[in-house]
C-alpha positions, -999 to +999 in steps of 0.1 A: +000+000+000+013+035-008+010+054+024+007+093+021+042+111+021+051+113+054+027+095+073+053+064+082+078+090+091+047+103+114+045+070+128+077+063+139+085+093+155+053+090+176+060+055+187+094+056+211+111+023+199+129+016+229+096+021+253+077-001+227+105-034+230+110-024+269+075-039+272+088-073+259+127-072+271+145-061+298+168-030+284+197-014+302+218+016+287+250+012+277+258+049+263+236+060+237+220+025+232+205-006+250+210-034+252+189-071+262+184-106+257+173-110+227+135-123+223+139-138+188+162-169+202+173-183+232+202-165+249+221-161+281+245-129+270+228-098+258+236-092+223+200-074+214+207-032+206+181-009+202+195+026+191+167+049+198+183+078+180+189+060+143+154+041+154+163+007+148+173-024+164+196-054+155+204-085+172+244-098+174+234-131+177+208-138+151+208-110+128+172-099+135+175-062+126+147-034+118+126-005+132+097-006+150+071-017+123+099-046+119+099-056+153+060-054+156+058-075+127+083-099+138+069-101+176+035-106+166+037-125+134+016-097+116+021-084+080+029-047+071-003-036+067-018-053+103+019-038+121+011-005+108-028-007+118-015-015+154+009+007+159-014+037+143-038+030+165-015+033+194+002+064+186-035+075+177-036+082+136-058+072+110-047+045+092-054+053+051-075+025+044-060-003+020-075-016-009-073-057-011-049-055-045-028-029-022-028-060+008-021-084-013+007-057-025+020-055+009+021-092+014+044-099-018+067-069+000+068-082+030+074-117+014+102-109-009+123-087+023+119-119+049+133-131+019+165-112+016+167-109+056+168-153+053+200-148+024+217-119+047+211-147+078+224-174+058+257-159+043+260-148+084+257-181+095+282-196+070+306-171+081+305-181+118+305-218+109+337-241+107+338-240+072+336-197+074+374-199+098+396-189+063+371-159+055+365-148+089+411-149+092+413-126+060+386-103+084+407-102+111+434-095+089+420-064+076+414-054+105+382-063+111+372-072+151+342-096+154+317-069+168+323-042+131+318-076+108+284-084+130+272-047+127+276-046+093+259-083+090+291-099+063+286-130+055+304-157+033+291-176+007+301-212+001+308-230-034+278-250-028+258-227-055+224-242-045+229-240-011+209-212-005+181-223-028+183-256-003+181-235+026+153-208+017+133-235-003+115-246+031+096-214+039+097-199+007+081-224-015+082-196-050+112-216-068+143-201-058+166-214-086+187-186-108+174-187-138+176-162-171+164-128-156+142-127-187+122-154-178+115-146-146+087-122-136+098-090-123+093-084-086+087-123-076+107-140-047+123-163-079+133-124-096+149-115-062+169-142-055+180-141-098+195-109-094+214-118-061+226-145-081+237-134-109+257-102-091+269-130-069+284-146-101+301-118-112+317-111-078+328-146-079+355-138-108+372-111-088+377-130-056+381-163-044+370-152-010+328-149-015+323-123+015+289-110+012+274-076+030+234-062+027+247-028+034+277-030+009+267-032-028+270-066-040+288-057-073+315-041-050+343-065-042+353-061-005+389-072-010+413-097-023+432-121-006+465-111-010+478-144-001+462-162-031+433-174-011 
């Protein structure tokens, strides 16, 4: 649904982010942020942030990352449109009302970012894995410490070239497999994950070491291996 310009801006400004998760976690301030167990996985260390000022929150641990719609939608398993109507109502707007071709809009959104949040996990995972140790030593040779690469969510890819498609095939039954970008409808899951692939392709032929970032453009190598690795 196209929102009026403005209104979301409205509606996160109204809606204090770290008031709205202290309700759900137990936050204590550690400078200009806070900081909790995380409540989207099991953990005994806090590695849950919320930074009130930038208005968004991300998780060390699992990756979980977004502002307060995010959360809301995450927390209580609602789509855009329902995270929205709750938190409106709340911070005491009208909602623009939605149109069903606009929900069912809203739902292909939300479908294709949980989507792209699942690859930026993934890479993440592999990273910290056993089989991540040689990208995550060229890291620490750039002079990268553990806490920047989390912040900035990098991630390695393996050689396995369907093993994404593997792991995001489960909850995202749209067929995930890179295809010609000319057959594949244009803002689908299956279009998504075609581009991804394709720039991952390309980066492939400039390093050997397949680091991955969502914040750093994909087409952008992030380094070679000066070693030969």
């Amino acid at each position: 649904m196209a929102f009026p310009p403005g209104f979301l801006d409205e509606l996160r400004s109204r809606v204090s982010l770290a008031g709205l998760i202290g309700r759900r976690v137990k936050l204590l301030r550690r400078g200009r942020e806070y900081a909790g167990l995380c409540p989207f996985h099991h953990e005994k260390t806090p590695s849950f942030y919320v930074v009130e000022d930038k208005s968004f929150f991300h998780c060390f641990g699992c990756g979980a990352h977004g502002d307060v719609i995010g959360f809301v939608m995450r927390a209580d398993n609602l789509d855009f449109i329902e995270a929205i109507e709750k938190l409106a109502a709340e911070a005491g707007l009208a909602v623009p009302r939605a149109t069903p071709q606009e929900r069912e809009r809203a739902q292909r959104q939300k479908t294709l970012l949980e989507a792209l949040e699942a690859a930026a996990a993934f890479y993440e995972n592999r990273l910290w894995s056993p089989a991540g140790s040689r990208a995550r030593e060229y890291l620490r040779r750039r002079g990268l410490d553990p806490e920047t690469i989390r912040r900035f969510r990098l991630g390695w890819a393996p050689d396995d070239r369907q093993a994404l498609r593997r792991s995001l095939g489960v909850d995202f039954p749209e067929p995930l497999r890179p295809t010609r970008p000319s057959m594949v409808p244009a803002g689908t899951v299956n279009d998504t994950c075609c581009r991804a692939y394709g720039a991952m392709a390309e980066y492939r032929k400039l390093t050997s070491l397949k680091l991955t970032s969502p914040l750093i453009g994909s087409r952008r190598p992030l380094g070679r291996d000066s070693s030969g690795g």
